[in-house]
C-alpha positions in Angstrom: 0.0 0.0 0.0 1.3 3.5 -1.4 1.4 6.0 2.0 -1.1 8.7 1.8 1.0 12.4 1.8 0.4 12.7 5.2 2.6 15.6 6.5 0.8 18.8 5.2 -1.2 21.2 6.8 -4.5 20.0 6.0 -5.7 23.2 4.0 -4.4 26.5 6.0 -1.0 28.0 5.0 -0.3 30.1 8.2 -1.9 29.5 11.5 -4.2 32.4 12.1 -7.1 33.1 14.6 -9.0 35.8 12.1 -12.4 34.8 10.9 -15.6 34.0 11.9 -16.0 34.4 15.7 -16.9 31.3 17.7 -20.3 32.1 18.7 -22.0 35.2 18.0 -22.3 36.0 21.7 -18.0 35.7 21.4 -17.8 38.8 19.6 -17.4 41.5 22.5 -14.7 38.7 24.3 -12.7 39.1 21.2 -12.7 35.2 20.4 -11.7 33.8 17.3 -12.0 30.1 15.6 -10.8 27.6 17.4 -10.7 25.0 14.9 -8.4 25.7 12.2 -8.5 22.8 9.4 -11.1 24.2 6.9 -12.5 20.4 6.4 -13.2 18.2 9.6 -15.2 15.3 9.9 -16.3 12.9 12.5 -13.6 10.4 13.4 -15.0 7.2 11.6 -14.0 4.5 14.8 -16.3 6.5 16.9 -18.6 3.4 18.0 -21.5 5.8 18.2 -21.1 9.4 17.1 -24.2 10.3 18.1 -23.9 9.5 22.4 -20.6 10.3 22.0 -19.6 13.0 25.0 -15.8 14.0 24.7 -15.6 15.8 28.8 -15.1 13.5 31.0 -15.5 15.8 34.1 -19.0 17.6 34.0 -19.1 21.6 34.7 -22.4 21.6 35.4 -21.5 20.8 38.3 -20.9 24.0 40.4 -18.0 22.6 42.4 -15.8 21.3 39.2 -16.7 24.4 37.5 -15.4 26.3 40.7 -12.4 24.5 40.7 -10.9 24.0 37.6 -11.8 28.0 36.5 -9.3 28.1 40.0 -7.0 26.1 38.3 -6.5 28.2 35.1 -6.6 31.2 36.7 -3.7 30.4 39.4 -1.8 28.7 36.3 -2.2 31.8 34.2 1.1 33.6 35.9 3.5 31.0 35.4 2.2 30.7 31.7 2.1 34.7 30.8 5.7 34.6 32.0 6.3 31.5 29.4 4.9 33.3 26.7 7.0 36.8 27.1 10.0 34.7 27.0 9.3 33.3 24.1 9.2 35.9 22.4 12.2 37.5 23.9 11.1 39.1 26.6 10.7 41.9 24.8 8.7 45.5 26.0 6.0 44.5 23.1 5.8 41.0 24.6 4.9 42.2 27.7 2.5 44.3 26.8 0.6 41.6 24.8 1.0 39.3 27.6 -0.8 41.8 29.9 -3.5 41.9 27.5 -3.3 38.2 27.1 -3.8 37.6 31.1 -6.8 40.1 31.3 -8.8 38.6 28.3 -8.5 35.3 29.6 -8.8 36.4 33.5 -12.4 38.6 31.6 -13.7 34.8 30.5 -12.8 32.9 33.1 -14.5 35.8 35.7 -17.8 35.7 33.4 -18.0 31.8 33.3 -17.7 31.9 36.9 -20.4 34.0 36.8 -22.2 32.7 33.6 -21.7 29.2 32.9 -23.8 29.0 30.1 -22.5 32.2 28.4 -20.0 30.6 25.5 -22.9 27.4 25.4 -22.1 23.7 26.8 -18.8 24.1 28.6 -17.1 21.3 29.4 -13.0 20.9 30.5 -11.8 20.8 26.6 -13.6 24.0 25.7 -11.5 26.0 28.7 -8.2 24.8 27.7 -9.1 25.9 24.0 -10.1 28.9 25.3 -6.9 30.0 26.5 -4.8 28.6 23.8 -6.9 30.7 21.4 -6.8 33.9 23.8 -2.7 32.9 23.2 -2.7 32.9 19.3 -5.2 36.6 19.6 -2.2 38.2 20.9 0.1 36.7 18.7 1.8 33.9 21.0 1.6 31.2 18.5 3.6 28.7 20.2 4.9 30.0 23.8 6.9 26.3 25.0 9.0 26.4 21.4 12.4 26.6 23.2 11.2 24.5 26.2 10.1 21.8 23.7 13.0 21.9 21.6 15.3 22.0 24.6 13.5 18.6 25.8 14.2 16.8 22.2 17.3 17.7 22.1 18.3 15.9 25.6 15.6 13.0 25.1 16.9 12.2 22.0 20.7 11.9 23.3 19.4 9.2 25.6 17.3 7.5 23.5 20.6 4.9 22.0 20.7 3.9 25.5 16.6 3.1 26.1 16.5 1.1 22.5 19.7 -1.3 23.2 18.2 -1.7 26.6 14.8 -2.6 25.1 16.3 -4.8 22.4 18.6 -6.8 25.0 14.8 -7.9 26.4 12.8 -10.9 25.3 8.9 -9.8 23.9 7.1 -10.1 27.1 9.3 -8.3 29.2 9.9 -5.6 26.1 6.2 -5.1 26.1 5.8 -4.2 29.7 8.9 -1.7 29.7 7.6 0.2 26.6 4.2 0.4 28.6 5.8 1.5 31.8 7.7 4.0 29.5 5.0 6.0 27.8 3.5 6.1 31.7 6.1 7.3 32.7 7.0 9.8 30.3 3.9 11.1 30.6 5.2 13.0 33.9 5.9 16.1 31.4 3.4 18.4 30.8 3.6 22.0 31.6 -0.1 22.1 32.2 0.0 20.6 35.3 1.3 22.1 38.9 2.4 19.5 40.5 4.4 18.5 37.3 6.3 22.7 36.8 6.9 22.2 40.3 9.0 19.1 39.6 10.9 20.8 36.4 12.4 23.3 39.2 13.5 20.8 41.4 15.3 18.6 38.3 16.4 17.9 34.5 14.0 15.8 32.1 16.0 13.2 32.0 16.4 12.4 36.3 12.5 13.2 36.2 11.9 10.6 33.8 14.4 7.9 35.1 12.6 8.5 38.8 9.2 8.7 37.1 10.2 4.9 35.3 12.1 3.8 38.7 8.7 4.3 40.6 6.7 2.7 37.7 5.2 -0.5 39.5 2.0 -2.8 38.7 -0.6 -2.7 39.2 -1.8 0.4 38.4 -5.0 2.2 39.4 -6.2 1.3 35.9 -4.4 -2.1 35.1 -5.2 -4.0 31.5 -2.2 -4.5 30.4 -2.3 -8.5 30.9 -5.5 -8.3 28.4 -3.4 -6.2 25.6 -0.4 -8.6 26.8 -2.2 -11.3 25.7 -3.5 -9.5 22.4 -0.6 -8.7 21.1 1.7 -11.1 22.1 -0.9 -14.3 22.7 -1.6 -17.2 24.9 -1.2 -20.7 25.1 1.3 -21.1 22.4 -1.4 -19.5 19.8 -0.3 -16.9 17.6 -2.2 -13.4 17.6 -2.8 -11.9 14.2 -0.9 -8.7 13.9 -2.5 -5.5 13.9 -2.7 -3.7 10.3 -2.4 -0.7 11.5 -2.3 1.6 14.8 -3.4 5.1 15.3 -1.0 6.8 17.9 -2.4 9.8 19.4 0.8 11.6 21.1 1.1 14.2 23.3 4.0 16.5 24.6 7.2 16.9 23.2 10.5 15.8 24.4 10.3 12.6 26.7 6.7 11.9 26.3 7.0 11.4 22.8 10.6 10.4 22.2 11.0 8.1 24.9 7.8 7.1 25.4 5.3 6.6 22.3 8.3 6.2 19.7 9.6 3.2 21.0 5.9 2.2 21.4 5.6 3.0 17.8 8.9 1.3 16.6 7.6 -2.1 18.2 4.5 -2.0 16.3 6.0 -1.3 12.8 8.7 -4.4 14.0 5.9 -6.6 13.8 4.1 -5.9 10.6 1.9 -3.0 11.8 1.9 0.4 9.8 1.7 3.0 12.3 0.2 6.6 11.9 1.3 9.4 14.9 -1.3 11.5 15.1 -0.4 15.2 16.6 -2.1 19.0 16.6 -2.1 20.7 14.1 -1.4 23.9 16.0 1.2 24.3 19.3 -0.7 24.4 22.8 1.0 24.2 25.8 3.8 21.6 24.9 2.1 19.2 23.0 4.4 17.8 19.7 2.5 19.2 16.4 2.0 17.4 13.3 5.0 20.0 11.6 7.5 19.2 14.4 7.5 15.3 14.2 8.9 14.6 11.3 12.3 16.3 12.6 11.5 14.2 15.6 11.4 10.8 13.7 14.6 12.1 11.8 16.3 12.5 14.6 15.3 9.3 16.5 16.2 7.4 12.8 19.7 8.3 12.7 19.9 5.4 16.0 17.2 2.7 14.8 17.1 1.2 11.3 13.6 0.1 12.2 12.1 3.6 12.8 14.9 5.1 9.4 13.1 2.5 7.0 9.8 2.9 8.7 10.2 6.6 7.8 11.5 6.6 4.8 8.5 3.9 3.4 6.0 6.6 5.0 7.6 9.5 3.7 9.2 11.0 6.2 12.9 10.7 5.0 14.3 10.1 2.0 16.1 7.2 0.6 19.2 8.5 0.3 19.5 7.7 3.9 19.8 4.3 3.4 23.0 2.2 3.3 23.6 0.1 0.5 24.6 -2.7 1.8 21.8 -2.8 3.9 19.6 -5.4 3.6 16.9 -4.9 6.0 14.7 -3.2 4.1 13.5 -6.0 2.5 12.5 -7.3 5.6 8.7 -8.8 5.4 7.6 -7.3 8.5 8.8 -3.7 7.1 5.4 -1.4 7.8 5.4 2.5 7.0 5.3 5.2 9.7 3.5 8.3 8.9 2.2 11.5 10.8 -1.2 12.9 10.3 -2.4 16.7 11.8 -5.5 16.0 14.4 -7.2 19.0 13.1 -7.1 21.2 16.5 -5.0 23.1 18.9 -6.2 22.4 21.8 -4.8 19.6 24.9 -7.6 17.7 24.3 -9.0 16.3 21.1 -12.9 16.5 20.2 -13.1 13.3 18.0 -16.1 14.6 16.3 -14.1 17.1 14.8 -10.8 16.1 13.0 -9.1 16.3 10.3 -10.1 14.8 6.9 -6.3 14.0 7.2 -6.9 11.8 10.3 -10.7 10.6 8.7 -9.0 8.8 6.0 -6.1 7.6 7.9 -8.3 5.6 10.6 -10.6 3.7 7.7 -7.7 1.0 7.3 -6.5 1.0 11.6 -7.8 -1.9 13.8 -6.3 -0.2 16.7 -6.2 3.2 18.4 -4.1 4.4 20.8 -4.9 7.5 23.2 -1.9 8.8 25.2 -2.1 11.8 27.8 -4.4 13.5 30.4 -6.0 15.6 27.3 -6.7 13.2 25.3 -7.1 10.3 27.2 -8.9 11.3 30.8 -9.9 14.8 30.3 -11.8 14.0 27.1 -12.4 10.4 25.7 -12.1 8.5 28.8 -15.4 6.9 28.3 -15.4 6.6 24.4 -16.0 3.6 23.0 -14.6 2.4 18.8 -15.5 0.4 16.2 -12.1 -0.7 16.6 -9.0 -1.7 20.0 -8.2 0.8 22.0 -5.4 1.4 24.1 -5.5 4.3 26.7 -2.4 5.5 28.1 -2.0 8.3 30.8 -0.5 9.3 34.6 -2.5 11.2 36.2 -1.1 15.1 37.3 -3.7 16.2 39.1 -5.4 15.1 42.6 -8.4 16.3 42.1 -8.8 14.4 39.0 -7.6 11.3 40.3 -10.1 11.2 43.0 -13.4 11.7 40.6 -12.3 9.5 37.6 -10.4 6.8 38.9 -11.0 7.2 42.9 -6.8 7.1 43.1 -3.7 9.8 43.9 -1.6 12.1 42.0 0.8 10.1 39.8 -1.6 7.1 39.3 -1.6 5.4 36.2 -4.5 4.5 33.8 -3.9 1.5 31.6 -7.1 0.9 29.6 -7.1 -1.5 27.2 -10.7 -2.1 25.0 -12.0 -4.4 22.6 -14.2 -3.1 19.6 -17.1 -2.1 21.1 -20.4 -4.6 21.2 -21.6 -3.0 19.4 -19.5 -3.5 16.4 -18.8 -7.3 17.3 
């Protein structure tokens, strides 16, 4: 199978917030789209489109409304700060990100006081908020040094993780690369408890005593059922999955140490793998533009990930060495990135990309990684199709209501096709 083009922009040249306001009552907030693919479609593994509810947490509820509006707000310093420095600190900077603090401080004072005022809010429409109160005052992508910084050293390790993960036999490979992306998943600058920890250390001691504390079970524990799936029981042979959808998350460990090697020892077995990413920076999520440097990077130590690459496009041949004669290995599966069609933490699956649409009609198995992605939003959806959700859990309050745990729990879910669809 020929590889779709799957690194493009899905329709928009520039990222820009001008246009149509969000909702007609936006206007005087000065609120732009927040969606910025022209063409997005209802993700096709969606077991039911119609029940399908992307918050996890409901608002309506006066006591999660009053608490996470407390959340943003006391985050909003710290992330102000961020965004001056990215852009150099400079006397303009500053001025925007005053403006910046007292738009977004103006909405979340109104929702406090009008809940209903921007229509159904839920969890994923307040972190859009702010990231498109961000891109109104021209912070397009306020973490670009921080996330670049965080490559840069997770990809000097990364030699290290793959010859340790290729010294292992499958089962005990499996469970590593599990305990990785969960641990991984420590970084994300949205979270308190998590900025707290980036003062106190570098990424790479945080992950290797995130990993180093990574012990079963966890709160959410099914990793013997995907154990069992992918590697099978009783001496029977599991058919190998044609392709996985990998929705990543932040840049730097999460991604590079985490859901690549994830990724790597899918297309070792026969799997073509897509990683699915934002279209548009928010917070320090990994976009669809930044991966492919990513996956370049990360090739130059694996020949599974360089020919993986090059079949989906992401590198070129000339890469290869001659005398190399794995890429006629049988098992050799294209990896490709898609856009998600947002730019935004969390992901509203009835709105993607017609990028990511066409990519899931051939994948029998979807992976969601992250608190966006995967608790926030999409906890409870159920697909046509597997599903894998991966996530730790940076928040207490969050731990308590959705998987009555602590801060730093872990949610393995794993899913067959729904009923449904059976």
């Amino acid at each position: 199978m020929t590889p779709s083009k799957t690194t493009g922009l899905g329709g928009f040249d520039v990222p820009s917030s001008r246009g149509s306001p969000l909702r007609s009552d936006a206007s005087a907030l000065n609120i732009g789209v927040l969606h910025f693919v022209p063409t997005l479609e209802v993700f096709p593994l969606l077991a039911d489109p119609k029940m399908y509810e992307p918050n996890t947490i409901d608002l309506s509820d006066q006591g999660e409304r009053e608490y996470w509006l407390k959340v943003l707000s006391e985050h909003l310093p710290d992330l102000v700060d961020t965004a001056v420095a990215s852009e150099g600190g400079t006397e303009d900077a500053k001025r925007r990100g005053d403006a910046f603090a007292r738009a977004f401080s103006a909405h979340l004072a109104r929702l406090m006081e009008e809940p209903a005022a921007y229509g159904k809010l839920g969890l994923a429409n307040l972190l859009e908020l702010r990231e498109e109160c961000l891109r109104e005052f021209q912070f397009l992508d306020a973490y670009r040094s921080i996330k670049q910084r965080e490559n840069e050293a997770s990809l000097a390790v990364l030699p290290d993780l793959l010859e340790e993960l290729d010294s292992m036999n499958e089962e005990a490979r499996l469970l590593t690369l599990i305990e990785g992306v969960l641990a991984a998943n420590i970084f994300d600058w949205g979270s308190r408890a998590c900025v707290d920890l980036y003062r106190k250390g570098t990424i790479i001691e945080i992950y290797r005593m995130s990993r180093n504390k990574m012990q079963r079970p966890w709160r959410v524990d099914d990793f013997d059922a995907f154990k069992e799936r992918m590697l099978g029981t009783g001496g029977k042979q599991p058919h190998r999955h044609k392709r996985a959808l990998l929705f990543v998350d932040n840049s730097g460990a999460d991604v590079i140490l985490g859901m690549l090697p994830l990724a790597r020892e899918f297309l070792r077995r026969g799997t073509e793998v897509v990683l699915v990413a934002n279209s548009l920076p928010a917070l320090n999520d990994v976009t669809a533009m930044e991966l492919p440097d990513i996956v370049a990077g990360a090739a130059k130590h694996c020949d599974i990930l360089r020919r993986a690459a090059e079949m989906g496009g992401l590198l070129v041949d000339a890469m290869v060495n001659p005398g190399d004669g794995s890429k006629k290995d049988s098992t050799s599966a294209p990896l490709m990135v898609v856009e998600n069609g947002c730019g935004s933490p969390c992901i509203d699956l009835r709105q993607v990309s017609s990028e990511l649409a066409a990519a899931a009609k051939d994948a029998d198995l979807v992976i969601l990684e992250g608190m966006g992605r995967a608790l926030h939003t999409n906890f409870n959806a159920q697909f046509k199709c597997e599903s894998l959700k991966l996530a730790m859990v940076k928040n207490q309050r969050l731990a308590d209501k959705l998987i009555k745990g602590n801060i730093y729990d872990c949610v393995c879910r794993y899913e067959p096709p729904s009923v449904s669809q059976m």
